[in-house]
C-alpha positions in Angstrom: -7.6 -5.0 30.2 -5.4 -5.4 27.0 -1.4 -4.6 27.4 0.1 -1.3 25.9 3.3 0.5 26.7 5.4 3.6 25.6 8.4 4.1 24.3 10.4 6.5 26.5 12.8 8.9 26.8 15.5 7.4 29.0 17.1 11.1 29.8 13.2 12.6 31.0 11.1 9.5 30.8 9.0 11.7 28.8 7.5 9.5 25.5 9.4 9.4 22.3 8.3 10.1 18.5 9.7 8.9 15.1 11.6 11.9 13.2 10.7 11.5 9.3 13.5 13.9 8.6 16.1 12.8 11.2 14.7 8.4 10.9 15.3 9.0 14.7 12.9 9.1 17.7 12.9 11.8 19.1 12.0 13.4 22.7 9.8 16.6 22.5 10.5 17.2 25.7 14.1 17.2 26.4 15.5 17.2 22.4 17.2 13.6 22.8 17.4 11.3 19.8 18.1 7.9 19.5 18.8 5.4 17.1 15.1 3.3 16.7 17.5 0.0 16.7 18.9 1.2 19.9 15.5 0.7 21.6 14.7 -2.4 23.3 11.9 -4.1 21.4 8.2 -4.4 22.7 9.2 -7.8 24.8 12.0 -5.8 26.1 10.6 -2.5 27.2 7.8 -4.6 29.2 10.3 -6.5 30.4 12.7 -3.7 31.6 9.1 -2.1 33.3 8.6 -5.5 35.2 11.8 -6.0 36.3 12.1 -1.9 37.3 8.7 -2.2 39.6 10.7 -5.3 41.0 14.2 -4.1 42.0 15.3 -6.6 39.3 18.8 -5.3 37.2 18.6 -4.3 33.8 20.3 -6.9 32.3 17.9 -9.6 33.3 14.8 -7.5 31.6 17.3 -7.8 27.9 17.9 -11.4 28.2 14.0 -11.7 28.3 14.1 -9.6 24.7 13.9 -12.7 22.6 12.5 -11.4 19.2 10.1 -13.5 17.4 8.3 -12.5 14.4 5.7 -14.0 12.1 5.3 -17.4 10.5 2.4 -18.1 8.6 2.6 -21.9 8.4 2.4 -21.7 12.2 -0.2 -19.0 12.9 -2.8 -20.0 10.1 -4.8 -22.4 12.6 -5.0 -19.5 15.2 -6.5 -16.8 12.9 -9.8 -19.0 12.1 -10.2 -18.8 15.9 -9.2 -14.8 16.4 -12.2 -12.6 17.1 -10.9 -9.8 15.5 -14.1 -7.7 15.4 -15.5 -5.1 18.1 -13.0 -3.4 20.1 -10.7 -3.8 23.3 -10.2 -1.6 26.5 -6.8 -0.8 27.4 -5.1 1.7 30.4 -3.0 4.7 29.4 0.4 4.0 31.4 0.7 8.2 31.4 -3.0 9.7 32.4 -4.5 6.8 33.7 -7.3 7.0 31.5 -9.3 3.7 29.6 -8.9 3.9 26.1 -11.5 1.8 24.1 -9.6 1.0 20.5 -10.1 -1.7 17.5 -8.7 -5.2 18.1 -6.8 -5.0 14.5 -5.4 -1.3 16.1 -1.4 -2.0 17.0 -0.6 1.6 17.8 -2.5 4.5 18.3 -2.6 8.1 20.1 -4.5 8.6 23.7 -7.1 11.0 23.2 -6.9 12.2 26.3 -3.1 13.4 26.5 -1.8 13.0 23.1 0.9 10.4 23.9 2.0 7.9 21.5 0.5 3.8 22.7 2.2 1.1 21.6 -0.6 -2.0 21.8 1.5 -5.5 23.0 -1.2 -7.7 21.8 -0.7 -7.3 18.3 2.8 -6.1 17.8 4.8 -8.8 19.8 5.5 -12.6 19.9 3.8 -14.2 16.9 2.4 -10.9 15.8 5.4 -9.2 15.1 5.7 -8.3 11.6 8.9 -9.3 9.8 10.0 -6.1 8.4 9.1 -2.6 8.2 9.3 0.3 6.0 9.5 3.6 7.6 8.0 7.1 6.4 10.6 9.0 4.6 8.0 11.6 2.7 7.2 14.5 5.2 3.7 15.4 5.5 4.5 19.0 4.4 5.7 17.9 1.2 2.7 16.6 0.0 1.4 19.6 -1.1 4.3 19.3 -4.3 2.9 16.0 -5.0 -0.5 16.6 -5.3 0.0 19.2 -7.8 2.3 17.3 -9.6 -0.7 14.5 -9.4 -3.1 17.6 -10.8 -0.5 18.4 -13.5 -2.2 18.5 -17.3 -5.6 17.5 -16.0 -7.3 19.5 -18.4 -10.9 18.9 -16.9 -10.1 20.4 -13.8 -11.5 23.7 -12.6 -9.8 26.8 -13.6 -9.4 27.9 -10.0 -9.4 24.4 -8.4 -5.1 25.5 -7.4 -6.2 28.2 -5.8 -9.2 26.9 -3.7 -9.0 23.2 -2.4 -8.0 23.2 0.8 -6.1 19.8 2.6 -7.3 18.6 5.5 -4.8 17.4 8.4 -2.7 14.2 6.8 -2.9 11.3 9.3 -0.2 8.8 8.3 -0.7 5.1 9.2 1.0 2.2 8.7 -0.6 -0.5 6.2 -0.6 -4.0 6.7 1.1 -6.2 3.6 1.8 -9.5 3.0 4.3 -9.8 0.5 4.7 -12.8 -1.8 7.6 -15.2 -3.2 6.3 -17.5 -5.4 7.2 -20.4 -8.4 5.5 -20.4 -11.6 5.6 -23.4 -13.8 3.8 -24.8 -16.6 2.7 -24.5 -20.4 0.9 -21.8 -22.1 -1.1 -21.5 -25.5 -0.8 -19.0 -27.4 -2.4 -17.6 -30.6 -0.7 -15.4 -33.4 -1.1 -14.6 -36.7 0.9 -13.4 -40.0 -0.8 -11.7 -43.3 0.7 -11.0 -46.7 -0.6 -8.7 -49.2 -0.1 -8.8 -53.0 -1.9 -8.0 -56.5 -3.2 -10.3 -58.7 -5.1 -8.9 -62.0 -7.8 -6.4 -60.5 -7.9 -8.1 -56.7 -6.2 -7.4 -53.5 -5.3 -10.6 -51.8 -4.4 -10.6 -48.0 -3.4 -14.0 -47.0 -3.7 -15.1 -42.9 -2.4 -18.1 -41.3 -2.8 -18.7 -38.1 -0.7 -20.8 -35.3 -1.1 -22.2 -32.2 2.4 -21.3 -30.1 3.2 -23.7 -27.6 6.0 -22.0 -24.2 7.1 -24.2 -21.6 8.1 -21.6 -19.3 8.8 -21.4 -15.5 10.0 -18.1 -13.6 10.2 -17.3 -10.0 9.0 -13.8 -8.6 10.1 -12.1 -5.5 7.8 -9.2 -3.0 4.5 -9.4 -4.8 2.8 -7.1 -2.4 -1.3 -7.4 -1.6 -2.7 -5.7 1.4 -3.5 -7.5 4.4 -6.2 -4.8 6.1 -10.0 -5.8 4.9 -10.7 -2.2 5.7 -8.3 -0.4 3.2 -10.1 -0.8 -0.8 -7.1 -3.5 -3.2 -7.4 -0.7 -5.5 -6.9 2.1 -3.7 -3.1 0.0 -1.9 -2.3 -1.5 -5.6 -2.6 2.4 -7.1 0.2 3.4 -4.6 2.8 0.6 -5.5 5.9 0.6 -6.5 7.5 0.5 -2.9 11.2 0.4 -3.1 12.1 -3.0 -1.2 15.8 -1.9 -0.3 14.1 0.3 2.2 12.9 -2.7 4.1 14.3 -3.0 7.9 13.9 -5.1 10.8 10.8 -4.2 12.9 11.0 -2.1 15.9 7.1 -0.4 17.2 9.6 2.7 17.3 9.1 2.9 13.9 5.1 3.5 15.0 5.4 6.1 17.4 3.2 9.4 16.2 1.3 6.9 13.9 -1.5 4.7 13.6 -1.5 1.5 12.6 -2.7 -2.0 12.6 -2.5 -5.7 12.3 -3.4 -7.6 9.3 -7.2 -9.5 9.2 -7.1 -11.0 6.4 -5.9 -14.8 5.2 -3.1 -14.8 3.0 -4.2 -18.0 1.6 -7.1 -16.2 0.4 -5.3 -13.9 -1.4 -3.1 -15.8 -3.3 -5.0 -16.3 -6.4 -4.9 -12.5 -7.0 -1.1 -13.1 -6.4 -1.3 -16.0 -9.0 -3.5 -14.2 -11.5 -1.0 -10.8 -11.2 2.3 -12.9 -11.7 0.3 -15.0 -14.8 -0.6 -11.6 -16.5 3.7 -10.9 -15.7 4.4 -14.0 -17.7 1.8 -13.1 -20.3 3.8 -9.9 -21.1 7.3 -11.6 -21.3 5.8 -14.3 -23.3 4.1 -12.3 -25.6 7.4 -10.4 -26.0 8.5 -14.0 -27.7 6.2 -14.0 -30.6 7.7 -10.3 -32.6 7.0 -12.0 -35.6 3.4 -12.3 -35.0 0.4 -10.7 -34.8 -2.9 -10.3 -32.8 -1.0 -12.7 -30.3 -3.7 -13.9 -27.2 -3.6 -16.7 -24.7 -5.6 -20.1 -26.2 -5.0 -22.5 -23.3 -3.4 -21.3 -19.5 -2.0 -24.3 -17.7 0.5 -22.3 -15.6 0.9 -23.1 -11.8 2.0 -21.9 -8.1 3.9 -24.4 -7.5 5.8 -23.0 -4.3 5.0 -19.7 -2.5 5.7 -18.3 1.5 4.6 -14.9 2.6 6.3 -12.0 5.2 4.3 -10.2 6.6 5.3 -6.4 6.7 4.0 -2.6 7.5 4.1 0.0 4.8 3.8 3.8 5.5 0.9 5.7 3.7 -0.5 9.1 4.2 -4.6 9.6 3.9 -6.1 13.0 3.7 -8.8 15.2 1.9 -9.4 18.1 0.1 -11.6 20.4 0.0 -13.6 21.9 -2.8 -17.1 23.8 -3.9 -18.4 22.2 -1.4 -17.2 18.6 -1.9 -14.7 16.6 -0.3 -11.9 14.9 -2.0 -10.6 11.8 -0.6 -6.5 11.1 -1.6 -3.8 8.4 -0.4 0.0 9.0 -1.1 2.8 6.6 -0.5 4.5 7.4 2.4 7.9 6.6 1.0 7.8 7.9 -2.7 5.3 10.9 -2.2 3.1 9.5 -5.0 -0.4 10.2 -4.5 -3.7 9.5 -6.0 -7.5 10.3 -6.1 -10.4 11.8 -7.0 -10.4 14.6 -9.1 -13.5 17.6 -9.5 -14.3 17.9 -13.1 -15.5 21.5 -14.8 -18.4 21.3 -16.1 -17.4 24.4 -18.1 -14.5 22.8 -19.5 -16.3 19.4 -20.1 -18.4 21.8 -22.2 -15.3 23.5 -24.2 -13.1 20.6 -24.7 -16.1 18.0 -26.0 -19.7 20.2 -26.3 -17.9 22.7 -29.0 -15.9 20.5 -31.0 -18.9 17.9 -31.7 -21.4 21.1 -32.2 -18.5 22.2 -35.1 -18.6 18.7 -36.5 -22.2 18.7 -36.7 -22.7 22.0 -38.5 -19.9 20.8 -41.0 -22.3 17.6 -42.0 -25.2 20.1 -42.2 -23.4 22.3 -44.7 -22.2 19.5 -46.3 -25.4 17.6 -46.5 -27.2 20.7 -47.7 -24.6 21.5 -50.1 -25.0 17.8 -52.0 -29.1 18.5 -51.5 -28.7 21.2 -53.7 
């Protein structure tokens, strides 16, 4: 079986939980709190277990706390090897029981007594991400943000407020990689200028066109794409920004009370969506060169990666649903900035009023009109 361990208390022994409100873990049982950098990290705690069982002192179980985290350059030949599919048995430390979880799956509740696991195989050594952003958004103030989400949709139903219903909010930790890269190159670009004048009885509108040549080169820092094949790019890239200052060392602490897992993807892979985001950056700024011009468009693209490294880090996000005529509603929120986003019910009704009644008023004013001029 697959290594897991639990945080705990070191008052009751009893297992700890990350605090949103507090950003301390907490002890349900006996109401300590600790400071999550205070903990020993995964190594560490397995560590301190081993050399418990063995009589060993404590301070030779936090020598053996050497933290490593993620390098790409040096994992990349392992991942084409990883069997990351199907799932993996592992033994609840507190009720004995086997828990059957996903290989990606680095922490996770029992469902058998509710405590919080911590799964070693994919949170330690090698795996260890290199920075983490905790949950700061509490799950009860979602409620705020959805309607602020709902605010001036004028399709929706009349009493959609007062009827949808949220389901329980499971928050997880996302997978990330996030990008430094070096752009460098040439671009193309078209614009245009027109003059207008009278001569005799004709309007003249004069174009030229130009060809604008930019040598340009710029370097762009935490270019975030998601590294879980199972969470939709569009859904992750909707909930961006994430504020960056908010980044902190990892600790599984952090994870307690949540699920979360392991990135699957290759960051190689992904790095022309990184590439094609930080061209369409440039485009923006280079267009913001050429005022003086008009209908500007790229002619030729010859812009280029020419460095890039990736971290690998865990973002907080909140999924949840709600419920409506009959229907369910699926929404994500960023677990740091409480924005949310998803689907939204449309009325039929007011479909009808804002877009049936004003084209049936346009229609009977040609009528009259044409009947008018018919004589």
């Amino acid at each position: 079986m697959s290594e897991m361990f639990l945080h705990k208390c070191p008052n009751c022994n009893a297992t700890l939980e990350f605090n949103i409100e507090s950003g301390m873990v907490v002890c349900a049982y006996c109401g300590s709190r600790y400071n999550v950098k205070d903990l020993l990290t995964e190594a560490g705690q397995a560590a301190s277990s081993a050399a418990d069982a063995a009589g060993a002192p404590a301070e030779s179980a936090k020598k053996t706390d050497k933290i490593k985290e993620f390098d790409w350059g040096k994992y990349k030949e392992r991942l084409t090897r990883e069997e990351l599919a199907g799932n993996r048995s592992y033994l609840c430390e507190t009720c004995g029981a086997e828990v059957i979880l996903g290989a990606t799956v680095a922490s996770a509740k029992c469902p058998y007594c509710d405590n919080n696991l911590i799964l070693l195989d994919n949170v330690t050594a090698s795996l260890r991400p290199n920075a983490i952003i905790p949950f700061k958004i509490l799950p009860d103030q979602l409620s705020d943000s959805v309607k602020k989400f709902y605010k001036n949709r004028k399709l929706l139903p009349f009493h959609f407020f007062d009827q949808n219903k949220m389901s329980a909010v499971r928050g997880l930790y996302v997978p990330f990689w996030l990008y430094n890269c070096h752009l460098k190159g040439q671009m193309t670009l078209k614009g245009s200028t027109s003059r207008s004048y009278t001569s005799g009885d004709y309007r003249i509108t004069e174009t030229s066109n130009y060809d604008l040549l930019r040598d340009a080169q710029m370097g762009f820092e935490r270019i975030p794409v998601d590294a879980s094949l199972k969470m939709p790019d569009e859904l992750m890239d909707s909930l961006e920004p994430f504020d960056y200052s908010d980044l902190t060392e990892f600790n599984s602490g952090y994870l307690t009370g949540f699920i979360s897992e392991r990135f699957d993807s290759d960051p190689d892979e992904n790095l022309p969506r990184v590439t094609e985001r930080v061209n369409n950056s440039l485009l923006e700024i280079m267009k913001g060169t050429c005022t003086q011009y008009s209908n500007v468009s790229v002619s030729e693209n010859h812009m280029n990666v020419d460095e890039s490294s990736v971290k690998y880090v865990m973002l907080p996000i909140y999924l949840f649903d709600c419920m409506y005529a009959g229907k369910t509603y699926h929404y994500a929120a960023n677990g740091q900035t409480g924005k949310v986003i998803g689907e939204l019910p449309v009325s039929k009704g007011k479909k009808w009023l804002y877009f049936g009644i004003p084209f049936l008023i346009l229609f009977a004013i040609a009528a009259f009109i044409l009947r008018w001029f018919m004589g």
